[in-house]
N, C-alpha and C positions, 0 to 999 in steps of 0.2 A: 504494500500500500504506500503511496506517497504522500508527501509529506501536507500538499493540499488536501486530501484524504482523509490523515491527520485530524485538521483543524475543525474541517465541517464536521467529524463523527463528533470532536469534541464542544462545536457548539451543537449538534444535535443532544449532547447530554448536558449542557448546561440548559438548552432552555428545558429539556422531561425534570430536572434539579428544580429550577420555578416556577414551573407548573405545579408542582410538588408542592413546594414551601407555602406558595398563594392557595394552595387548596389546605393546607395544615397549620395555619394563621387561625386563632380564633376573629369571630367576626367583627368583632369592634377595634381588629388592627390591621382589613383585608386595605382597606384604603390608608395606613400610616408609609406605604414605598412604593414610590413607581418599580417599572418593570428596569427601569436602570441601576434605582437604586438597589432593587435586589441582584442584579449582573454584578454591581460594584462590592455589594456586602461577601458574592458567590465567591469573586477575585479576592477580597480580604482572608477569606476564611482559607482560601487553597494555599495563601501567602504566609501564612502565621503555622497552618501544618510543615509547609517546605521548610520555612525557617526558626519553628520551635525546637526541632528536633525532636518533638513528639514521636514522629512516624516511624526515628530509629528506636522508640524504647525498646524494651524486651516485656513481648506481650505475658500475661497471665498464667495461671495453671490453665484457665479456661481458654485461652489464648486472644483477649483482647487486651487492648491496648489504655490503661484509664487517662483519657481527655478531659481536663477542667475547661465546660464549657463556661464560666466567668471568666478563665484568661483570656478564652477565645472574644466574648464579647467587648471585654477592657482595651483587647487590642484594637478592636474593631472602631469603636467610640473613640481610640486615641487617632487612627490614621486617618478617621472619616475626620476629624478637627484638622491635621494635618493637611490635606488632602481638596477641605474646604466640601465635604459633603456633609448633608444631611441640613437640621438637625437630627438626629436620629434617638428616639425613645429607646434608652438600653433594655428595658424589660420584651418593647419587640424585636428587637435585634436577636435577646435571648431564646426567642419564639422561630428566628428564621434560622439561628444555628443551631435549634435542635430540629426542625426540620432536612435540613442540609445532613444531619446525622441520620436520622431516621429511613432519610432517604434512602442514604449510602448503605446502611443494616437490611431495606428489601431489596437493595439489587445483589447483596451477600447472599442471603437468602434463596433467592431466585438461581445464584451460580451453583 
């Protein structure tokens, strides 16, 4: 597969990611993020895995991996200030990275 290939499979799964999220939002926070701002929050959270170092821990007896979703969100609110996004509600943002997870656990699932 080449590497244009690549890209499109990868935006085909980031938009099934927020389709996802926007459907596992409770309903008085469906209208708190455009569809960019969820793309920008999608980019945040891929950013702070590559770069926490999370993804090398050494998983579990059960073999997962424990992620503090409050760093995830702390990061989040800190780069969106940087960044000049939002303002962004942290308790919904805690709402779109546990969506973003949840996601990621039925497409495990599903493998």
């Amino acid at each position: 597969m080449g590497m244009d290939n690549d890209f499109l499979l990868e935006d085909e799964d980031d938009e099934k990611t927020i389709e996802f999220i926007k459907n596992y939002l409770p309903q008085e926070m469906k209208d708190s993020f455009t569809d960019d701002d969820l793309y920008y929050i999608l980019d945040v959270i891929v950013d702070y895995y590559t770069t926490s170092g999370c993804l090398d821990a050494q998983p579990d007896e059960e073999g997962y991996i424990n992620i503090d979703q409050d760093e995830i969100v702390d990061y989040i609110m800190k780069e969106a200030k940087k960044d000049g996004m939002g303002p962004f509600d942290p308790e919904a943002v805690y709402f779109v990275v546990q969506g973003e997870m949840e996601y990621g656990n039925q497409l495990e699932d599903m493998a």
